[in-house]
N, CA and C of each residue as an Amber inpcrd file, in Angstrom:
protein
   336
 -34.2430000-148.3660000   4.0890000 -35.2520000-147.4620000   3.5450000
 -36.5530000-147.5660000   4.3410000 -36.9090000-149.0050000   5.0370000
 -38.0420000-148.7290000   5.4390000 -37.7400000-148.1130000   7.1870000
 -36.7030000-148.1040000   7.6180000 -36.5750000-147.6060000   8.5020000
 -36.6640000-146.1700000   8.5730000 -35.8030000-145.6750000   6.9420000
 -36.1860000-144.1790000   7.1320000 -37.3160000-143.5770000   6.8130000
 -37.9370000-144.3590000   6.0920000 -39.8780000-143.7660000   6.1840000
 -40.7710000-144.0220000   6.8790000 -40.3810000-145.1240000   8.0310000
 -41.0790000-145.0540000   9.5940000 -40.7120000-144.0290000  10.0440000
 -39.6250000-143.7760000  10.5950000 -38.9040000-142.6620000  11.1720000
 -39.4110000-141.3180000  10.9220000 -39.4800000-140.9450000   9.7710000
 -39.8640000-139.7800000   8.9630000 -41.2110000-139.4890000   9.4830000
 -42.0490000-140.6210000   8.9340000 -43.4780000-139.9400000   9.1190000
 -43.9440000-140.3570000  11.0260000 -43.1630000-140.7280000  11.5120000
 -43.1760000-140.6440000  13.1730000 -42.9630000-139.5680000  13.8850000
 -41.6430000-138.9330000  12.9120000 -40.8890000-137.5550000  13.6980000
 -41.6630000-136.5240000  13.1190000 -42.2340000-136.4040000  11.2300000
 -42.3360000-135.1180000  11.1910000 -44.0620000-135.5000000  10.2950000
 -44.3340000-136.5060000  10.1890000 -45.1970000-136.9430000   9.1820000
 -44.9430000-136.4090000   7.6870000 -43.9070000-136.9770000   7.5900000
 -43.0250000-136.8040000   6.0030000 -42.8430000-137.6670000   5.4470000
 -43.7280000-138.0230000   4.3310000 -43.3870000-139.4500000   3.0680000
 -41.6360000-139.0330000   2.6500000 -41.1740000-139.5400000   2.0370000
 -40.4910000-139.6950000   1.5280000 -40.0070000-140.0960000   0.5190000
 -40.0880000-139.2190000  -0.8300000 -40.2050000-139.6450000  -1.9120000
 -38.9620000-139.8040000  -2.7180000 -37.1810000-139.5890000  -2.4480000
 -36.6600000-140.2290000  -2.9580000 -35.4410000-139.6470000  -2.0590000
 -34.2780000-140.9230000  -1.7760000 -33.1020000-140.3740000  -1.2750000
 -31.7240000-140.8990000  -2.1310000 -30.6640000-140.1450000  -1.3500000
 -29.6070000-140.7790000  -1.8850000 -28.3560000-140.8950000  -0.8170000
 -28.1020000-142.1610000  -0.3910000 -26.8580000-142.2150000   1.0310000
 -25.6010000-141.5460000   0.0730000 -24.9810000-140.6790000   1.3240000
 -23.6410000-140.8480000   0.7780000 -22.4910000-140.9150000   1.8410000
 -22.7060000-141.9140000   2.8290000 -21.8040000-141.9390000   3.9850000
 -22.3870000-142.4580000   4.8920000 -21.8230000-143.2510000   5.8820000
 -22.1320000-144.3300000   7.0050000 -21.1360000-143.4800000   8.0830000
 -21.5950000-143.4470000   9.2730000 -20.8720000-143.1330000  10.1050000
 -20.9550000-144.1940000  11.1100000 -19.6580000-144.5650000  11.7870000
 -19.5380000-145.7080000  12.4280000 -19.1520000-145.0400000  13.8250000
 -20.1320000-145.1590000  15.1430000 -20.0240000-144.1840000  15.9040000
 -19.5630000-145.0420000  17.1690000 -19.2250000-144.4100000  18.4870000
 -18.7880000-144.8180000  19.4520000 -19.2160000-143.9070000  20.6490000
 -20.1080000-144.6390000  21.2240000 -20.7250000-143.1360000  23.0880000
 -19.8690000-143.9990000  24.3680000 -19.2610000-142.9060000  24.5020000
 -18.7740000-142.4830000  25.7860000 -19.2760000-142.6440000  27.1180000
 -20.6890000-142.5680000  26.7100000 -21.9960000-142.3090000  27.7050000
 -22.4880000-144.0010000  28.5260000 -22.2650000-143.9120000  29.5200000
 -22.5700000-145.1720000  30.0590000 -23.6800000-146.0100000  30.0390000
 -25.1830000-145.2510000  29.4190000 -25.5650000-145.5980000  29.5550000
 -26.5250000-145.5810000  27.8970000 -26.8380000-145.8040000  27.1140000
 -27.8860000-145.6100000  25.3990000 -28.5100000-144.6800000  25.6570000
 -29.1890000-143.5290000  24.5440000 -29.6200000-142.5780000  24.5740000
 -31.1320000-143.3890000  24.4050000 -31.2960000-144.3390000  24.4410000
 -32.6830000-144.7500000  24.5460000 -32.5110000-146.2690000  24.9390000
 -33.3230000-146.9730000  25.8780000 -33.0220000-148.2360000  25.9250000
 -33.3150000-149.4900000  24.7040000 -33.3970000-149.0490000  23.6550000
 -34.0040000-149.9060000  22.8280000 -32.5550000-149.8230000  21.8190000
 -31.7650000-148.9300000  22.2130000 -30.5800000-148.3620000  20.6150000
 -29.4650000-149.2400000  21.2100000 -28.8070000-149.5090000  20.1770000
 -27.5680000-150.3130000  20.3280000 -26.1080000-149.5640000  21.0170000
 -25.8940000-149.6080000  21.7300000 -25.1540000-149.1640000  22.6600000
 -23.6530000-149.8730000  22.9070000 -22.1790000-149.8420000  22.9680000
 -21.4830000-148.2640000  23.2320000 -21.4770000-147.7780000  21.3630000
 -21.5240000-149.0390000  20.5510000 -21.2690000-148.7180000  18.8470000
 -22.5290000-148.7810000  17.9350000 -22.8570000-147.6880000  17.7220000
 -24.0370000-147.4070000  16.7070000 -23.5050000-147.2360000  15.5060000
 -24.6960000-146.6220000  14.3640000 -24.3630000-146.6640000  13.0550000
 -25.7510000-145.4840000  12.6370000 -24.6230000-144.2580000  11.6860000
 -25.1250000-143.2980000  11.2890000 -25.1360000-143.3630000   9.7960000
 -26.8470000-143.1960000   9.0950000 -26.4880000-143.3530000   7.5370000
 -26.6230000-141.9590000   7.4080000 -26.1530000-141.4220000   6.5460000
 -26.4970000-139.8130000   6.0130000 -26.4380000-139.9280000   4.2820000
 -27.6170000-138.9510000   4.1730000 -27.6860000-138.9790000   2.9330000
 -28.6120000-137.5150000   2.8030000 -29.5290000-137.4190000   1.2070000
 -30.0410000-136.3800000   1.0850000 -31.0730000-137.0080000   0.4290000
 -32.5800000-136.1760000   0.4320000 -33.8250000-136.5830000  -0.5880000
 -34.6600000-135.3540000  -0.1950000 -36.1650000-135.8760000  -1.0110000
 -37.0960000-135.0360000  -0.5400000 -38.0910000-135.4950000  -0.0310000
 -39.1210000-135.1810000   0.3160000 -39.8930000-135.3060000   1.3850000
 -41.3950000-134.5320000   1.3420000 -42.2580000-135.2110000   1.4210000
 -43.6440000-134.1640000   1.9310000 -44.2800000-134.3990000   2.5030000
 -44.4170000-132.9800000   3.6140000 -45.3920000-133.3400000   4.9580000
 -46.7660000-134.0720000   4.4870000 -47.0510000-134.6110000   4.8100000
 -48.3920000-135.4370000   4.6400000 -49.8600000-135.7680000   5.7680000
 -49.2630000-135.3370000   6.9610000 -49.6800000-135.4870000   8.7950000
 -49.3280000-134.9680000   9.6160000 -50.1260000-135.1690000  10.4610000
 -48.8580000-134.7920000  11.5410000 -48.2590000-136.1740000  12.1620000
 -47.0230000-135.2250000  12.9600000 -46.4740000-136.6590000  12.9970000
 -46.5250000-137.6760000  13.9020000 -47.0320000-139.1620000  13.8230000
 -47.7340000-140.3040000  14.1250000 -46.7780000-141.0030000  15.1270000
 -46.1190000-141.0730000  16.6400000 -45.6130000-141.6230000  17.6410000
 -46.0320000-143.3290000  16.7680000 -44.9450000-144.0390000  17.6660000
 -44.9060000-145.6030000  16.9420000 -46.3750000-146.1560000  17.6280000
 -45.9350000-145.4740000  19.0020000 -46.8590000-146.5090000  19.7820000
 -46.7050000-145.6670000  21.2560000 -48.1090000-146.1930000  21.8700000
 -48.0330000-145.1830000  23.2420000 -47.0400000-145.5700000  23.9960000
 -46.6900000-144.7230000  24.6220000 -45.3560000-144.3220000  25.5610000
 -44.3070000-143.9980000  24.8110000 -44.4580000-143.9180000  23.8650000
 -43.3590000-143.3330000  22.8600000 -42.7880000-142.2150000  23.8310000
 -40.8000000-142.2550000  23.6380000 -40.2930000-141.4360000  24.3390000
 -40.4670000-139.7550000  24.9020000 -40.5140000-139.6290000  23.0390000
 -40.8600000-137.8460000  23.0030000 -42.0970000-137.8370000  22.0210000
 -43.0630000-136.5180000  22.0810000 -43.9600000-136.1490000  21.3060000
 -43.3590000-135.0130000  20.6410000 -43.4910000-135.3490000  19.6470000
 -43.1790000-134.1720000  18.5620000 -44.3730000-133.2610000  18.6320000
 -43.8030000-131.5840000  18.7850000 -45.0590000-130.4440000  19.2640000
 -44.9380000-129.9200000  17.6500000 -44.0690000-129.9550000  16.9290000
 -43.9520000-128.7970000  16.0270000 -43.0820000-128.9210000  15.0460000
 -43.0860000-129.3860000  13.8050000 -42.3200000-129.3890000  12.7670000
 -42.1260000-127.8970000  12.0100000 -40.8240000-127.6650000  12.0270000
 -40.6100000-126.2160000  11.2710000 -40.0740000-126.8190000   9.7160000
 -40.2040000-125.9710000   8.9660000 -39.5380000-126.5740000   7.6630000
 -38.9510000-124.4760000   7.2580000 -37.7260000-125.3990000   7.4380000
 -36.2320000-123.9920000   7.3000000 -35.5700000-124.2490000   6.1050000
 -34.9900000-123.1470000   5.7320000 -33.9100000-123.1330000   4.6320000
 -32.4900000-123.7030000   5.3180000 -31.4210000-123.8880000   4.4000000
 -30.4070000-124.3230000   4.6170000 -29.7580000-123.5740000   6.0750000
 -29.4970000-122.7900000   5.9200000 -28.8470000-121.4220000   6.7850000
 -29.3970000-121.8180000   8.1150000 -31.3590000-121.4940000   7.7440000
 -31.8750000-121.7810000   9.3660000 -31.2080000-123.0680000   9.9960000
 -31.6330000-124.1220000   9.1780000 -31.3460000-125.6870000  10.0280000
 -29.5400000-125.7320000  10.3350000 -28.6370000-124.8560000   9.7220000
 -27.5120000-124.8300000  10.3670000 -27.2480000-124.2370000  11.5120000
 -27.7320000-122.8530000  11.5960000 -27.7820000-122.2680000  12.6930000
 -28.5010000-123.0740000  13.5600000 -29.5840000-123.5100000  13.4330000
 -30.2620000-124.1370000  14.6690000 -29.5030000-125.7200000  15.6490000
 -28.5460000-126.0470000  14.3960000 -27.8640000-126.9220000  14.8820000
 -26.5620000-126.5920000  15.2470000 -26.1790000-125.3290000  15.0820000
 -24.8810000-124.6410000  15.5700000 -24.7620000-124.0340000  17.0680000
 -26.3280000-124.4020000  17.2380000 -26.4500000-123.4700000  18.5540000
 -26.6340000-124.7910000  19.9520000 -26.4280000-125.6360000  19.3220000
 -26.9700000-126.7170000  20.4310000 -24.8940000-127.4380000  20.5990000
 -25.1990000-127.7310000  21.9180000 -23.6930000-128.0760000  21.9610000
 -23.0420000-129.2450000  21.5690000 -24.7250000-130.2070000  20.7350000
 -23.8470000-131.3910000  19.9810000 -24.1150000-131.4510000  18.7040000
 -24.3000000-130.2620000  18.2110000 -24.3410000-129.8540000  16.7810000
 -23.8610000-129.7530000  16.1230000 -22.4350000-129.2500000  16.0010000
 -21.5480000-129.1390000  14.9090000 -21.5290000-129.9360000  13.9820000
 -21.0700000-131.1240000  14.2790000 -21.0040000-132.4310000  13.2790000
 -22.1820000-132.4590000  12.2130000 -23.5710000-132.1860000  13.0360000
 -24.4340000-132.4390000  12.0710000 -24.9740000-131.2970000  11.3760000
 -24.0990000-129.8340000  11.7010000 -24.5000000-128.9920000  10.4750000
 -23.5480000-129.3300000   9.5830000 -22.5010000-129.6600000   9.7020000
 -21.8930000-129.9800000   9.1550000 -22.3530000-130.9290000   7.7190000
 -22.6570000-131.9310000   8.1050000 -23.0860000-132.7450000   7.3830000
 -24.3010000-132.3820000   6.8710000 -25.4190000-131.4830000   7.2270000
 -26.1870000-130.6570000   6.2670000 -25.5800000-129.9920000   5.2050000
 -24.6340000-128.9790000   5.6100000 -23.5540000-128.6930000   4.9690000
 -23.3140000-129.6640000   3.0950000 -22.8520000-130.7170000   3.6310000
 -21.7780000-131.4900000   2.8730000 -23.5500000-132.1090000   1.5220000
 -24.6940000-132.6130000   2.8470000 -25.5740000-132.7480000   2.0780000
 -25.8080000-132.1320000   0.7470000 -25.8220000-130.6000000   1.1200000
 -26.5910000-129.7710000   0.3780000 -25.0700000-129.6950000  -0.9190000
 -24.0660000-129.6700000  -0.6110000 -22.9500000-129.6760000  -1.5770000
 -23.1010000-130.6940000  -2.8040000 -23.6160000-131.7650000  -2.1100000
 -23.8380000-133.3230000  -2.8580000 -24.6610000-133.5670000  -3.5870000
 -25.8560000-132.7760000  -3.2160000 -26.9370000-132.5710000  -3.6440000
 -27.2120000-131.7630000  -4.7480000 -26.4840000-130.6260000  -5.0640000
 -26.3840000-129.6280000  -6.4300000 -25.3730000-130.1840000  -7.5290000
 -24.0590000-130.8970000  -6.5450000 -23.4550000-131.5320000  -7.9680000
 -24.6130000-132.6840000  -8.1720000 -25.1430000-133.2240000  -7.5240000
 -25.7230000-134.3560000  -8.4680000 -26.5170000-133.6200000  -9.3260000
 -27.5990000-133.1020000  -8.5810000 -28.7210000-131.7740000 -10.1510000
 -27.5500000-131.4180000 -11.3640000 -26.6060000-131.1080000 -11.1230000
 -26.0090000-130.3120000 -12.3130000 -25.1920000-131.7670000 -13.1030000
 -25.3070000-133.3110000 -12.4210000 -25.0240000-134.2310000 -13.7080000
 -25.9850000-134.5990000 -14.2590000 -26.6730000-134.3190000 -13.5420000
 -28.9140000-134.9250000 -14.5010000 -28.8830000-135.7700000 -13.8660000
């Protein structure tokens, strides 16, 4: 948890006011080399889950030289953030799992 509310308010300056995991993904890259030198590399670990969130900042890099600067947080409906991840060529999986989010997310509202 405290990883995902560093994260959050780094990438989009978003508190994070409540989640719920529902799946670990246990991953494996191909890629010879980590998508960042600091990430655990060839076997990572994906939590997915669903919550909410409010912008609060903008969003706050850890520390200088931070890899990327975030220019622009959009906040989309379901549909947009699928399409936008349908269109990139390593997307599928994770509209997907927006997808499954948002499924998980209404049965829980409709048990209280």
């Amino acid at each position: 948890m405290d990883a995902l509310a560093r994260e959050s308010m780094e990438e989009a300056g978003a508190l994070i006011t409540n989640f719920s995991a529902f799946g670990i993904l246990e991953c494996y890259s191909h890629n010879s080399q980590p998508y960042r030198p600091h990430y655990p590399h060839p076997n990572f670990t994906y939590l997915i889950g669903f919550g909410d969130a409010e912008i609060v900042s903008n969003p706050t890099p850890a520390a200088e030289g931070d890899y990327e600067i975030v220019n622009e947080v959009d906040i989309v409906d379901l549909g947009e953030a699928v399409s936008r991840l349908r269109a990139r060529s390593d997307g599928e999986w994770q509209a997907e799992m927006y997808l499954l989010a948002a499924k998980l997310r209404r049965e829980q509202q409709l048990l209280g």
